[in-house]
C-alpha positions as CSV (number, residue, x, y, z in Angstrom):
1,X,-79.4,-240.9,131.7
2,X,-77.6,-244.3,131.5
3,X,-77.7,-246.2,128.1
4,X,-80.0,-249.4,128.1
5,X,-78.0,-252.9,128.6
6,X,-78.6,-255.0,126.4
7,X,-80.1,-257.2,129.2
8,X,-82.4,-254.6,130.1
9,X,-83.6,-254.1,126.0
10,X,-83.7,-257.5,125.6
11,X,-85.9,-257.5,129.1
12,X,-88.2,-254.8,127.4
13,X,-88.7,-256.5,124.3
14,X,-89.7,-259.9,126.1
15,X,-92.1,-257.5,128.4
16,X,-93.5,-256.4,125.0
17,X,-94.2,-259.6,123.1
18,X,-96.0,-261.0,126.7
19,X,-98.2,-257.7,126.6
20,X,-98.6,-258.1,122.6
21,X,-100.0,-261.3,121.9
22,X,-100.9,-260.1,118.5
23,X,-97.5,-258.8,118.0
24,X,-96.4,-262.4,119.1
25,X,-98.2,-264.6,117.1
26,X,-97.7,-261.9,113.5
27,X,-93.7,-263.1,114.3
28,X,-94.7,-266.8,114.9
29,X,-97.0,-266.2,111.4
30,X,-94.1,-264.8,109.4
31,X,-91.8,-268.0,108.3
32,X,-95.1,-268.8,106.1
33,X,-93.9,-269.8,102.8
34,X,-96.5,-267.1,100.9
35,X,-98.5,-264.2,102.6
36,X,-101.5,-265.2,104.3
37,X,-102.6,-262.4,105.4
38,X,-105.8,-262.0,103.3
39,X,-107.0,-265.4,105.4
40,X,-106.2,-264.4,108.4
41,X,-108.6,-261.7,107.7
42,X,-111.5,-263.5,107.1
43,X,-111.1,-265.9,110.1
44,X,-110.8,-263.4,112.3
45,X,-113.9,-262.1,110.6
46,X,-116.1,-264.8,111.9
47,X,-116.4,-266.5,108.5
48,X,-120.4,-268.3,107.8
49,X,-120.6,-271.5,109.0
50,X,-120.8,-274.3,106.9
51,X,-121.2,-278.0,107.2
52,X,-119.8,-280.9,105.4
53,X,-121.6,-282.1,102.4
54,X,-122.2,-278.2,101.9
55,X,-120.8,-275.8,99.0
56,X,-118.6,-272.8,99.3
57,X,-121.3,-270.0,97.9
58,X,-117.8,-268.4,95.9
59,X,-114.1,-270.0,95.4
60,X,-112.6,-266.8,96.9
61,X,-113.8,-266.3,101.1
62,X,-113.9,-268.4,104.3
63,X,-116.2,-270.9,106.4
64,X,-115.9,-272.3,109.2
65,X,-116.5,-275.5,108.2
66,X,-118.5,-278.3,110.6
67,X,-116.8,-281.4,110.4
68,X,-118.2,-284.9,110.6
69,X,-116.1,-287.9,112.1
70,X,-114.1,-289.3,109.3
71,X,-115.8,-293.0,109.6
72,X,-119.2,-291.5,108.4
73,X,-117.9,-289.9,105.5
74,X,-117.5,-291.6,101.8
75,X,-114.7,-289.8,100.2
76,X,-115.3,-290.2,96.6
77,X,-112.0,-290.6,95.9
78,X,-109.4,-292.2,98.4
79,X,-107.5,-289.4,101.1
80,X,-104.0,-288.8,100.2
81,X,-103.5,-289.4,103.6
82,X,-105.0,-292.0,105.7
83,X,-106.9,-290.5,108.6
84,X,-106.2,-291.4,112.3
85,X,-108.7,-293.1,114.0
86,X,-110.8,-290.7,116.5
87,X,-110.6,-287.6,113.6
88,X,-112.9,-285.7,111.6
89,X,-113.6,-284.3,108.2
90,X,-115.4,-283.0,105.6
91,X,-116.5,-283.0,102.0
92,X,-117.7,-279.9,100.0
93,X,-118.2,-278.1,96.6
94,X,-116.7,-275.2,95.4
95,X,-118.7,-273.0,92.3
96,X,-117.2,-274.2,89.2
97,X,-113.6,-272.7,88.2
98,X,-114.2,-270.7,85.3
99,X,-110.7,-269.5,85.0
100,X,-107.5,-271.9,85.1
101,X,-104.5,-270.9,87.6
102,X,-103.3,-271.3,90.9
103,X,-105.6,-271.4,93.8
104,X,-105.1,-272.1,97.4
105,X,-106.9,-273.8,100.3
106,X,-105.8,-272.8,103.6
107,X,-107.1,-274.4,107.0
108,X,-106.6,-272.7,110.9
109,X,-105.8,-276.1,112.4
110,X,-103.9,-279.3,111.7
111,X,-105.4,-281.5,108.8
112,X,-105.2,-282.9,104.8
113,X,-106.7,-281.5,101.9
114,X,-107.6,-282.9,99.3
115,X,-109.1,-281.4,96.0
116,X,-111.0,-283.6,93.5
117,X,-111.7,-282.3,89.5
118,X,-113.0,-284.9,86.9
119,X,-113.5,-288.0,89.6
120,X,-109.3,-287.6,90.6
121,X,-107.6,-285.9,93.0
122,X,-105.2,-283.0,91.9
123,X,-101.4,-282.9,93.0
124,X,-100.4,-279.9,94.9
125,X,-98.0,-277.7,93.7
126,X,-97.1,-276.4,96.7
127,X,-97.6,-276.6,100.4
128,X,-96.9,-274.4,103.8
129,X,-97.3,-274.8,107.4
130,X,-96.6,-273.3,110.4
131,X,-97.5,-274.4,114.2
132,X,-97.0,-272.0,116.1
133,X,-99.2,-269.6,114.2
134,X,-102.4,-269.2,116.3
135,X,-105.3,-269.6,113.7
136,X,-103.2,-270.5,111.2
137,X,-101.9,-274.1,110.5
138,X,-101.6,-274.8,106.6
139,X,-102.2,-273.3,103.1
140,X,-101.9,-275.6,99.6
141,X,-101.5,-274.8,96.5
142,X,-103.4,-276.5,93.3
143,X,-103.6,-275.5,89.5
144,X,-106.8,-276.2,88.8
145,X,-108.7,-276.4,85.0
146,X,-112.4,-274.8,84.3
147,X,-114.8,-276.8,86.1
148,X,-116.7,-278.6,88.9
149,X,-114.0,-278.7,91.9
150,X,-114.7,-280.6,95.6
151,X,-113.0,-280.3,98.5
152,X,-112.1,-283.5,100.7
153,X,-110.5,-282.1,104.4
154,X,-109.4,-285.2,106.7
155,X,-107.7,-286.5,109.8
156,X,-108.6,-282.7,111.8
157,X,-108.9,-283.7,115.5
158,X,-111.5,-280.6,116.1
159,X,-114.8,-280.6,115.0
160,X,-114.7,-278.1,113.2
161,X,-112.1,-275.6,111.1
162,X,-112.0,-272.4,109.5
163,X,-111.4,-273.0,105.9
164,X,-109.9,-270.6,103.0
165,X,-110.4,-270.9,99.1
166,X,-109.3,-268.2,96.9
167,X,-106.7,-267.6,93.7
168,X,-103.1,-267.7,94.8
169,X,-101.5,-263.7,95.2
Protein backbone atom coordinates (compact mmCIF):
# COMPACT_ATOMS: atom_id res chain seq x y z
CA UNK A 1 0.00 0.00 0.00
CA UNK A 2 1.35 3.48 -1.02
CA UNK A 3 2.37 6.00 1.73
CA UNK A 4 -0.15 9.04 2.16
CA UNK A 5 1.12 12.42 0.37
CA UNK A 6 1.11 14.91 2.30
CA UNK A 7 -1.57 16.43 0.03
CA UNK A 8 -3.69 13.66 0.54
CA UNK A 9 -3.16 13.88 4.73
CA UNK A 10 -3.49 17.28 4.59
CA UNK A 11 -6.95 16.53 2.34
CA UNK A 12 -7.99 14.08 5.21
CA UNK A 13 -7.45 16.28 8.00
CA UNK A 14 -9.51 19.28 6.24
CA UNK A 15 -12.29 16.37 5.50
CA UNK A 16 -12.16 15.86 9.32
CA UNK A 17 -12.46 19.34 10.76
CA UNK A 18 -15.60 19.94 8.04
CA UNK A 19 -17.24 16.62 9.54
CA UNK A 20 -16.04 17.73 13.26
CA UNK A 21 -17.42 20.97 13.90
CA UNK A 22 -16.80 20.36 17.51
CA UNK A 23 -13.41 19.35 16.83
CA UNK A 24 -13.19 22.73 14.82
CA UNK A 25 -14.32 25.22 17.02
CA UNK A 26 -12.17 23.21 20.45
CA UNK A 27 -8.94 24.41 17.95
CA UNK A 28 -10.57 27.88 17.33
CA UNK A 29 -11.29 27.85 21.42
CA UNK A 30 -7.66 26.96 22.29
CA UNK A 31 -5.52 30.48 21.87
CA UNK A 32 -7.77 31.53 25.09
CA UNK A 33 -5.54 33.17 27.46
CA UNK A 34 -6.83 30.79 30.55
CA UNK A 35 -9.00 27.50 30.28
CA UNK A 36 -12.52 28.06 29.84
CA UNK A 37 -13.61 25.06 29.65
CA UNK A 38 -15.65 24.91 32.88
CA UNK A 39 -17.94 27.81 30.98
CA UNK A 40 -18.27 26.23 28.10
CA UNK A 41 -19.87 23.61 30.11
CA UNK A 42 -22.54 25.36 31.60
CA UNK A 43 -23.55 27.14 28.32
CA UNK A 44 -23.90 24.31 26.56
CA UNK A 45 -25.91 23.18 29.56
CA UNK A 46 -28.69 25.47 28.85
CA UNK A 47 -27.94 27.82 31.79
CA UNK A 48 -31.49 29.55 33.76
CA UNK A 49 -32.51 32.40 32.21
CA UNK A 50 -32.24 35.56 33.83
CA UNK A 51 -33.19 39.06 33.08
CA UNK A 52 -31.52 42.36 33.74
CA UNK A 53 -32.18 44.02 36.96
CA UNK A 54 -32.10 40.24 38.23
CA UNK A 55 -29.42 38.50 40.68
CA UNK A 56 -27.13 35.59 39.96
CA UNK A 57 -28.68 33.03 42.77
CA UNK A 58 -24.58 32.01 43.39
CA UNK A 59 -21.15 33.87 42.12
CA UNK A 60 -20.02 30.47 40.69
CA UNK A 61 -22.67 29.17 37.49
CA UNK A 62 -24.21 30.55 34.34
CA UNK A 63 -27.40 32.50 32.94
CA UNK A 64 -28.44 33.40 30.03
CA UNK A 65 -28.93 36.70 30.66
CA UNK A 66 -32.05 38.90 28.89
CA UNK A 67 -30.77 42.10 27.89
CA UNK A 68 -32.54 45.39 27.76
CA UNK A 69 -31.49 48.11 25.10
CA UNK A 70 -28.79 50.15 26.56
CA UNK A 71 -30.86 53.62 26.46
CA UNK A 72 -33.41 52.22 29.09
CA UNK A 73 -30.92 51.21 31.44
CA UNK A 74 -29.31 53.63 34.40
CA UNK A 75 -25.90 52.29 34.95
CA UNK A 76 -25.07 53.35 38.40
CA UNK A 77 -21.85 54.04 37.65
CA UNK A 78 -20.68 55.25 34.10
CA UNK A 79 -19.64 52.15 31.40
CA UNK A 80 -15.97 51.79 30.80
CA UNK A 81 -16.93 51.78 27.50
CA UNK A 82 -19.37 53.90 25.80
CA UNK A 83 -22.07 51.74 24.20
CA UNK A 84 -22.98 52.01 20.38
CA UNK A 85 -26.17 53.23 19.57
CA UNK A 86 -28.73 50.28 18.51
CA UNK A 87 -27.01 47.80 21.60
CA UNK A 88 -28.19 46.27 24.59
CA UNK A 89 -27.32 45.43 28.23
CA UNK A 90 -27.85 44.61 31.45
CA UNK A 91 -27.48 45.26 35.13
CA UNK A 92 -27.40 42.54 37.86
CA UNK A 93 -26.30 41.40 41.47
CA UNK A 94 -24.20 38.80 42.40
CA UNK A 95 -24.52 37.11 46.35
CA UNK A 96 -22.09 39.03 48.33
CA UNK A 97 -18.25 37.87 48.06
CA UNK A 98 -17.47 36.39 51.25
CA UNK A 99 -14.01 35.51 50.26
CA UNK A 100 -11.37 37.92 48.53
CA UNK A 101 -9.48 36.66 45.22
CA UNK A 102 -9.74 36.42 41.67
CA UNK A 103 -12.91 35.88 39.96
CA UNK A 104 -13.92 35.91 36.43
CA UNK A 105 -16.90 36.94 34.23
CA UNK A 106 -17.09 35.40 30.94
CA UNK A 107 -19.78 36.27 28.22
CA UNK A 108 -20.63 33.90 24.73
CA UNK A 109 -20.82 37.03 22.49
CA UNK A 110 -19.22 40.38 21.91
CA UNK A 111 -19.73 43.02 24.75
CA UNK A 112 -18.21 45.14 28.06
CA UNK A 113 -18.26 44.26 31.57
CA UNK A 114 -18.28 46.08 34.04
CA UNK A 115 -18.14 45.12 37.85
CA UNK A 116 -19.23 47.64 40.56
CA UNK A 117 -18.16 47.10 44.57
CA UNK A 118 -18.66 50.08 47.07
CA UNK A 119 -20.56 52.61 44.35
CA UNK A 120 -17.02 52.25 41.86
CA UNK A 121 -16.14 50.16 39.28
CA UNK A 122 -13.16 47.63 39.71
CA UNK A 123 -10.12 47.55 37.27
CA UNK A 124 -9.57 44.29 35.60
CA UNK A 125 -6.70 42.46 36.07
CA UNK A 126 -6.85 40.65 33.19
CA UNK A 127 -8.76 40.15 29.95
CA UNK A 128 -9.18 37.33 27.02
CA UNK A 129 -10.98 37.09 23.85
CA UNK A 130 -11.36 35.09 21.04
CA UNK A 131 -13.72 35.32 17.84
CA UNK A 132 -13.76 32.68 16.28
CA UNK A 133 -14.71 30.56 19.23
CA UNK A 134 -18.45 29.69 18.76
CA UNK A 135 -20.11 30.37 22.17
CA UNK A 136 -17.33 31.87 23.46
CA UNK A 137 -16.34 35.57 22.99
CA UNK A 138 -14.60 36.99 26.25
CA UNK A 139 -13.62 36.19 29.92
CA UNK A 140 -12.26 39.12 32.59
CA UNK A 141 -10.67 38.88 35.35
CA UNK A 142 -11.34 41.10 38.76
CA UNK A 143 -9.94 40.85 42.37
CA UNK A 144 -12.70 41.53 44.24
CA UNK A 145 -12.98 42.30 48.34
CA UNK A 146 -15.84 40.73 50.76
CA UNK A 147 -19.04 42.26 49.80
CA UNK A 148 -22.04 43.37 47.69
CA UNK A 149 -20.75 43.05 43.89
CA UNK A 150 -23.01 44.22 40.59
CA UNK A 151 -22.60 43.42 37.27
CA UNK A 152 -22.94 46.15 34.48
CA UNK A 153 -22.76 44.14 30.66
CA UNK A 154 -22.98 46.81 27.69
CA UNK A 155 -22.80 47.57 24.02
CA UNK A 156 -24.00 43.43 23.19
CA UNK A 157 -25.72 43.69 19.81
CA UNK A 158 -28.00 40.41 20.74
CA UNK A 159 -30.65 40.47 23.07
CA UNK A 160 -29.54 38.33 25.05
CA UNK A 161 -26.02 36.48 26.26
CA UNK A 162 -24.98 33.62 28.25
CA UNK A 163 -23.10 34.91 31.15
CA UNK A 164 -20.37 33.16 33.53
CA UNK A 165 -19.33 34.22 37.21
CA UNK A 166 -17.15 32.03 39.10
CA UNK A 167 -13.47 32.13 41.06
CA UNK A 168 -10.62 32.17 38.64
CA UNK A 169 -8.80 28.30 38.30
Amino acid sequence: MPPFSRAGLALIALMALQTSPALAETTACKPFKWSLTREQGWFQASPPTLASGGALAKADGAADLQLSPVTDLKFPVTTGRKPAAGTFGALLTLPPVEKAGLYQVTLSEEGWIDVVQAGAAVKYSAATGQKACAGLRKSVRFNLAPGPVSLQISGVKAQSVKLAVAPAE
